[in-house]
C-alpha positions as CSV (number, residue, x, y, z in Angstrom):
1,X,11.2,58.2,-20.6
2,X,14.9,57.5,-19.5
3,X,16.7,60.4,-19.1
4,X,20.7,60.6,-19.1
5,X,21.9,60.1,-15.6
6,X,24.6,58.0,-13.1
7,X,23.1,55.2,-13.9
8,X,24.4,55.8,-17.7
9,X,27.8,57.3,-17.0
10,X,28.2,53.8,-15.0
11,X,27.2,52.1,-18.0
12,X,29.8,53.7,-20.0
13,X,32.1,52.7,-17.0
14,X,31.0,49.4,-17.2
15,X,31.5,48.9,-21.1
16,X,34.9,50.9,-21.4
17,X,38.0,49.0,-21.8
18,X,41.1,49.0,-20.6
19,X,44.5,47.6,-20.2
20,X,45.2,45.9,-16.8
21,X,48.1,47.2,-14.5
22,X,50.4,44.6,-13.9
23,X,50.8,43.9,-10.1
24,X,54.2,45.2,-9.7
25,X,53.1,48.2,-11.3
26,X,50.3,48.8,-9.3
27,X,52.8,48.1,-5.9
28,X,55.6,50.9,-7.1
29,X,52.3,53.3,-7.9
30,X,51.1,52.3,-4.1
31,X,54.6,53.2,-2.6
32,X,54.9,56.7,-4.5
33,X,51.2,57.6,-3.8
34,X,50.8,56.3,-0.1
35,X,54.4,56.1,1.1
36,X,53.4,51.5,1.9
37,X,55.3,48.6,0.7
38,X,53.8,46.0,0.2
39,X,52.5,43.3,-2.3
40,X,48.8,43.0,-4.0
41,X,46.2,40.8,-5.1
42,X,44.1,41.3,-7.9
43,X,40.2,41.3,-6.9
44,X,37.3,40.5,-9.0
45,X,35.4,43.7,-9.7
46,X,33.2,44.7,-12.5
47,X,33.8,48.3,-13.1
48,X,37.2,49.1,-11.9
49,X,40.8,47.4,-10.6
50,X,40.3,46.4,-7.2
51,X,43.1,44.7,-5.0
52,X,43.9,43.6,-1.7
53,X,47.2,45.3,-0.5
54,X,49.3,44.0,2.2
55,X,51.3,46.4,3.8
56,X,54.9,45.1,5.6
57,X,53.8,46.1,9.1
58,X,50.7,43.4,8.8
59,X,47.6,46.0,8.0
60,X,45.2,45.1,4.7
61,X,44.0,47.4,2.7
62,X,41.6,47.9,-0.4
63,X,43.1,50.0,-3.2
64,X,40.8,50.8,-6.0
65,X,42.0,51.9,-9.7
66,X,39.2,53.2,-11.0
67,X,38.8,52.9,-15.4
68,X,39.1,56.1,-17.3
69,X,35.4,56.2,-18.2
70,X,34.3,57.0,-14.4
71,X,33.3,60.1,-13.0
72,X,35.6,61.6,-11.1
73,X,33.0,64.1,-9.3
74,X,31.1,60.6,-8.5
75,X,34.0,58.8,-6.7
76,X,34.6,62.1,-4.8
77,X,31.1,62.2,-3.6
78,X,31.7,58.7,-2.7
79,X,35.4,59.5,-1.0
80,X,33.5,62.2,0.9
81,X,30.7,60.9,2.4
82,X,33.2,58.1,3.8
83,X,35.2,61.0,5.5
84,X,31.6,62.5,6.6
85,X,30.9,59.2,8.3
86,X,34.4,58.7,9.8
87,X,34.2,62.2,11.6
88,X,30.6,62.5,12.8
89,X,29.7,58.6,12.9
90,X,33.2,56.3,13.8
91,X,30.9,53.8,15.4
92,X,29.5,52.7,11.6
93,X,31.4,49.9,10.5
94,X,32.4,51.2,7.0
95,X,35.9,51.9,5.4
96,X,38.3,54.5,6.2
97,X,40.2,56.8,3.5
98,X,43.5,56.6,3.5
99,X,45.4,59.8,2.5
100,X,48.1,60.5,0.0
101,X,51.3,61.8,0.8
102,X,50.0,65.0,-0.9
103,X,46.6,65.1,1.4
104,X,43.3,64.4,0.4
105,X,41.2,61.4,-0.6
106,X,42.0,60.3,-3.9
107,X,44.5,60.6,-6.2
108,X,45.3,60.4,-9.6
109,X,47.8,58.9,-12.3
110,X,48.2,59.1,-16.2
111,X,48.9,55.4,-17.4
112,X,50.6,54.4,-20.2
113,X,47.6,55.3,-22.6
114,X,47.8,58.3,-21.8
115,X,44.2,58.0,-19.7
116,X,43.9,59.7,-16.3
117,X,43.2,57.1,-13.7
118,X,41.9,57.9,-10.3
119,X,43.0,56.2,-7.2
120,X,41.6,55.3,-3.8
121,X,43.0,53.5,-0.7
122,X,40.5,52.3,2.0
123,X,41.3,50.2,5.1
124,X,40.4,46.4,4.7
125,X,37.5,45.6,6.4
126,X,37.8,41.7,7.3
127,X,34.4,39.7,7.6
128,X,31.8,37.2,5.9
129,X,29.5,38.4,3.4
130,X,26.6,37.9,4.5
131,X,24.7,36.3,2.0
132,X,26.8,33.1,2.9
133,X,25.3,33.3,6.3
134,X,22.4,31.4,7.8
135,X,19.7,34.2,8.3
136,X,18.5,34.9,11.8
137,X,16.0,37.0,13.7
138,X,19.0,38.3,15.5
139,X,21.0,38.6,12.6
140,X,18.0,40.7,10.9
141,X,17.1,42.6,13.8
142,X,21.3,43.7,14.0
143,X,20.8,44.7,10.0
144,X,18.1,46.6,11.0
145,X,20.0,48.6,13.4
146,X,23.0,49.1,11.7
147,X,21.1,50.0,8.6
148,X,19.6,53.0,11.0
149,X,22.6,53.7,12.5
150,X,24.4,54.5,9.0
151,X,21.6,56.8,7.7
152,X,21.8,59.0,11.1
153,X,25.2,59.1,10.2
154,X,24.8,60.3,6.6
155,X,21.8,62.7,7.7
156,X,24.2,65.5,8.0
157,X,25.8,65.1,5.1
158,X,24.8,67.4,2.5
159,X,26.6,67.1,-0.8
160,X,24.3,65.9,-3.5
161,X,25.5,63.4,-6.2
162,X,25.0,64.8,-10.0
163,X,22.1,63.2,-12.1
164,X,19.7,60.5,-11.7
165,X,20.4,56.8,-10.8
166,X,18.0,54.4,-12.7
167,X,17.8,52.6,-9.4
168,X,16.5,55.2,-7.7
169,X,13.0,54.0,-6.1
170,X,12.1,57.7,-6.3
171,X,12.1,57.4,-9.9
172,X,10.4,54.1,-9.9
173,X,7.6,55.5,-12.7
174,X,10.8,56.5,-15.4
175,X,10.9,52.9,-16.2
176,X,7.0,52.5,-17.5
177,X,8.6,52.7,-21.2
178,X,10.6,49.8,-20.9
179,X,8.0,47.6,-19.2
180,X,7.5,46.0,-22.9
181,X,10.6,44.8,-22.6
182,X,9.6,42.2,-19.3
183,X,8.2,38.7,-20.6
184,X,4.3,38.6,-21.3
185,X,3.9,36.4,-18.3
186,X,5.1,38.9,-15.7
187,X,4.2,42.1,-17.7
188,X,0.9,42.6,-15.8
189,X,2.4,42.1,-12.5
190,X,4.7,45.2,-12.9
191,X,2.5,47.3,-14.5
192,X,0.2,46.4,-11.6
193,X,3.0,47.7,-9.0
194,X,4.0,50.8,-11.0
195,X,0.5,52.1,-11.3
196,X,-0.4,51.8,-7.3
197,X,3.4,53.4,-6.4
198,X,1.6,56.2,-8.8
199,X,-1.6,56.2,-6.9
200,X,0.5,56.0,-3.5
201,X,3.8,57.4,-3.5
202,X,3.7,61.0,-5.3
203,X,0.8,62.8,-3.4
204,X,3.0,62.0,-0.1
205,X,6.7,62.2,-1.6
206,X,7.2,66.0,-0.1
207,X,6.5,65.0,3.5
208,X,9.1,61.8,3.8
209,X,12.0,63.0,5.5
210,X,15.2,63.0,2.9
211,X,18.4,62.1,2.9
212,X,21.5,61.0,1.5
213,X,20.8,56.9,1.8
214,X,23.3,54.3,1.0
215,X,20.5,52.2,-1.5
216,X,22.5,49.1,-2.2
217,X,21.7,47.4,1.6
218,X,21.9,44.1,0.1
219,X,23.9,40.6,1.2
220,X,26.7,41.2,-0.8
221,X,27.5,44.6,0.7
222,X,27.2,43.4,4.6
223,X,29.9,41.9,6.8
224,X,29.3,40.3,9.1
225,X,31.5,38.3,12.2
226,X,33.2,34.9,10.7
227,X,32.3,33.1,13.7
228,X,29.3,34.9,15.1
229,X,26.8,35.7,12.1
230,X,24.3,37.8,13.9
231,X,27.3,40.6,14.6
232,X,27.3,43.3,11.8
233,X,31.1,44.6,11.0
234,X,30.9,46.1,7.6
235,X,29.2,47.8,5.7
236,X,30.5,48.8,1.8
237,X,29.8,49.6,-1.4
238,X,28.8,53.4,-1.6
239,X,28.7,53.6,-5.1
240,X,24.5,53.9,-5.4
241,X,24.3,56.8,-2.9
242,X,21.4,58.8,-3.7
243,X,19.4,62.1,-2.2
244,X,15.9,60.5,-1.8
245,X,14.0,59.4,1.4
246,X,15.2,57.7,4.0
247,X,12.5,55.2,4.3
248,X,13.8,53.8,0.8
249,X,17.0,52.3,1.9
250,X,15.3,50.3,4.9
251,X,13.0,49.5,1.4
252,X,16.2,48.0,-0.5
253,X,17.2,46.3,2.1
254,X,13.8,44.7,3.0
255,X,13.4,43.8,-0.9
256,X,16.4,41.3,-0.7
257,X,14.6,39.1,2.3
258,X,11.1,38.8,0.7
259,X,11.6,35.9,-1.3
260,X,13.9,33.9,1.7
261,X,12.7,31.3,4.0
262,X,10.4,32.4,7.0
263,X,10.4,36.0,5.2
264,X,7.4,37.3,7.0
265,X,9.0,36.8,10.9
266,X,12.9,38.1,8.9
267,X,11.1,41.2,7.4
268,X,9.9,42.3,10.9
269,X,13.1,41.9,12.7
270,X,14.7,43.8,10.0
271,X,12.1,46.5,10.1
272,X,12.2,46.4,13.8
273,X,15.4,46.8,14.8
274,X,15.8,49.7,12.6
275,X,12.6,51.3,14.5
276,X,14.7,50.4,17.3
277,X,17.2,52.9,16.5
278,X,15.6,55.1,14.2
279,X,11.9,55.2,15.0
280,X,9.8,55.4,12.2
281,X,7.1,58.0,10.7
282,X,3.4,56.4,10.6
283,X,3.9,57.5,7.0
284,X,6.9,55.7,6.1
285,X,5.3,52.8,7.6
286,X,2.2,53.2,5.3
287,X,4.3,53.8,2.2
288,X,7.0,50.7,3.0
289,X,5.1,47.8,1.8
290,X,4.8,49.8,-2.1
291,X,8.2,51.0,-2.1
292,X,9.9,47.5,-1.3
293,X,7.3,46.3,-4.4
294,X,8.4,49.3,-6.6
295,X,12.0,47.7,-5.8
296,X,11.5,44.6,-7.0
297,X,9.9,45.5,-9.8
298,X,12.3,47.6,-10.8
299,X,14.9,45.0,-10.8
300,X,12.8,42.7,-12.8
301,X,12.4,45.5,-15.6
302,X,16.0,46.7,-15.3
303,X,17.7,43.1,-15.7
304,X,15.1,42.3,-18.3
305,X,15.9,45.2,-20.6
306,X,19.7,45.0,-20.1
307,X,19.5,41.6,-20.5
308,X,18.1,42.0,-24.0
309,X,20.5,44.0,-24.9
310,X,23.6,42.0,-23.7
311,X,22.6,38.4,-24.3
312,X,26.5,37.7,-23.6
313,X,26.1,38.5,-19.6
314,X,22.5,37.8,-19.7
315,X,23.3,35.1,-16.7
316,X,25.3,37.6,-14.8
317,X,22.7,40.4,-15.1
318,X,19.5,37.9,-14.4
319,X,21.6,36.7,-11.2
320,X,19.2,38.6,-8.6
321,X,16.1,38.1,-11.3
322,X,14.5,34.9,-9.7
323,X,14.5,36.1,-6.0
324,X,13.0,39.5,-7.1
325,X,10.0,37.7,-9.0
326,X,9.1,35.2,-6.2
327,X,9.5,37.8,-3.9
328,X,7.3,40.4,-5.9
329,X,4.6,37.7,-6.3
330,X,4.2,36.9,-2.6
331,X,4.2,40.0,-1.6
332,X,1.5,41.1,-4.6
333,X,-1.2,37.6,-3.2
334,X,-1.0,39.7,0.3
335,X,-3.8,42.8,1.3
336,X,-2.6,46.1,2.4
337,X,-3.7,45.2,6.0
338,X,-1.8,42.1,5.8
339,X,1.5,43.4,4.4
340,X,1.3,46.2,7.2
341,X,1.1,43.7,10.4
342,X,4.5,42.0,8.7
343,X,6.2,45.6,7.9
344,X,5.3,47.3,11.0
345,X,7.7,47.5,13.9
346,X,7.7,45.6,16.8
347,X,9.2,46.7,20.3
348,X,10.8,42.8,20.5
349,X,14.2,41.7,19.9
C-alpha cells in the first residue's frame, strides 16, 4: 500500500501551476532580498524557477523560486543540511547558502497571486555533468570517494525530513501493489527482486548503520572538471535526502553504472574508492548487490505506473526506464557469488 508521503507532496509540487516571474522582476526581488545587482537567466527546472544570476562584481550564483505547492519545512531541511555540510565538511564540493539581508537561509515573498513563494540563493558551482563524460576507472574510483566523503559529512547531521519518499530503497516492498502496473514481460523479473530484498533485507535492516544519505548519486547531479573528467567538483541536488542506511546511497549510485559499458570493472572502482574512504561493513557488502537490484526495480515500477497515468510526459518519465531494465537483467543472469566478487572492494586505484 502507498502511503501519503514526500514523494506525494512533490507530486503536488510537480502538477501545480503557476505564473512565471518575469526576469526583471525576479532581479529587483534579488536586490531587495540579497542586497546583488545583477541580471538572470531562466533555467530549465521541473518543479520550481531556477536561474543563473550574475552578480556585477563577476560571481554566479543559483537562485531558486520555489512554486507555492512545496513544502516549506522540506526546502529547510534541504537549506540546513547544506549549512551542516558547509560547517563541519567545507571540503565537499556542494553549494553554499547565501544569506538574506535579514539572516537565515531562505526567504520568502507573496507574488502577485497572492501565493507565498520561498526563496533560496546558492553559489554557482561551475563544471560538466557528468553524464556527458567518458566514464573511467579513475573517474569511478573519484565518485566513489566523494560519494564517502559527503555521507561522513552528513553523518552528524541529525534533522529528519517529514514523511516517506517513494524512492526510498528502504521502502522498496511499498511498491508490491503497483507491480501490476509493469508490462507482462518484465512483471516476473520485479516480483522476482522484491521477494528476495524480502527474504534479505528486513531480518538485517536494524544493524546497517543509518544516516541522513543524499539518494539521488546519479550523472546528472555530479560535476565534474571541464577539462579533466576523472576530477569530482560538484555535487547537487539535495532534494531526495532521506534517514535510511548509508550503504543505500553507494546503492543509488552503483544502480546508474550497471547497464554501461565495462560495468563489472566501473562497479568496483566505484565501490572501491568509497571503501577507500569509508570502509565498508561485511554486511553492507552482503546486502549491496539486492539493494542496487531493489533500485532498479523500483525505477522500472515507479516510471511505469506514472507513466500510465500521464501518457503526455510518458517520454520524459520513461527517460531512465531502458538503462534500469538492461541493467536489472544483467545483474538478475549473475549468482550471489558472482555479483559479490564485482561489488566487493578492492584495495587498487
Amino acid at each position: 500500500m502507498i502511503e501519503q508521503s514526500n514523494d506525494s507532496q512533490r507530486s503536488d509540487a510537480l502538477s501545480s501551476h503557476w505564473v512565471p516571474l518575469p526576469e526583471a522582476a525576479v532581479e529587483k526581488l534579488v536586490r531587495n532580498i540579497y542586497g546583488l545587482t545583477g541580471t538572470v537567466k531562466r533555467l530549465s527546472s521541473e518543479r520550481d524557477e531556477t536561474f543563473r544570476f550574475a552578480a556585477l562584481d563577476g560571481r554566479n550564483y543559483t537562485l531558486k523560486i520555489a512554486n507555492p505547492a512545496e513544502d516549506p519545512e522540506a526546502l529547510t531541511f534541504q537549506s540546513n543540511a547544506l549549512l551542516h555540510l558547509a560547517a563541519v565538511a567545507s571540503e565537499v564540493p556542494v553549494p553554499r547558502m547565501v544569506s538574506p539581508l535579514t539572516g537565515g537561509s531562505n526567504s520568502s515573498f507573496t507574488d502577485e497571486s497572492g501565493e507565498r513563494r520561498i526563496v533560496r540563493l546558492l553559489t554557482f558551482l561551475e563544471g560538466e555533468q557528468q553524464y556527458r563524460t567518458l566514464a573511467s576507472l579513475q573517474q569511478n574510483w573519484n565518485l566513489g570517494c566523494a560519494l564517502a566523503a559527503l555521507g561522513h559529512g552528513l553523518r552528524s547531521f541529525e534533522e529528519r525530513p517529514n514523511g516517506k519518499l517513494l524512492w526510498d530503497i528502504s521502502h522498496a516492498l511499498d511498491l508490491s501493489d503497483l507491480v501490476g502496473c509493469v508490462g507482462h514481460s518484465r512483471q516476473l523479473l520485479v516480483k522476482n527482486v522484491l521477494a528476495e530484498f524480502a527474504r534479505k533485507v528486513p531480518p538485517v535492516a536494524e544493524q546497517l548503520r543509518t544516516q541522513i544519505i543524499h539518494n539521488d548519486f546519479n550523472p546528472h547531479n555530479i560535476l565534474v572538471h571541464p577539462d579533466r573528467s576523472a576530477e569530482i567538483v560538484g555535487i547537487i541536488d539535495f532534494g531526495d535526502m532521506v534517514h535510511a542506511p548509508l550503504i543505500n546511497d553507494l546503492a543509488v549510485a552503483l544502480s546508474y553504472h550497471v547497464a554501461t559499458d565495462d560495468w563489472p570493472a566501473l562497479s568496483s572502482a566505484l565501490v572501491s574508492g568509497y571503501h577507500s574512504v569509508a570502509p565498508l561493513t561485511p554486511l553492507e557488502v552482503d546486502v549491496l548487490p539486492i539493494l542496487v537490484k531493489a533500485r532498479l526495480a523500483m525505477t522500472i515500477i515507479i516510471t511505469e505506473w506514472r507513466a500510465a497515468s500521464r501518457p503526455d510526459n510518458r517520454d520524459y518519465i520513461l527517460r531512465n526506464h531502458p538503462s534500469a531494465l538492461e541493467g536489472l537483467q544483467r545483474l538478475s543472469k549473475l549468482t550471489d557469488p558472482e555479483l559479490r566478487r564485482i561489488l566487493s572492494p578492492s584495495c587498487e586505484a
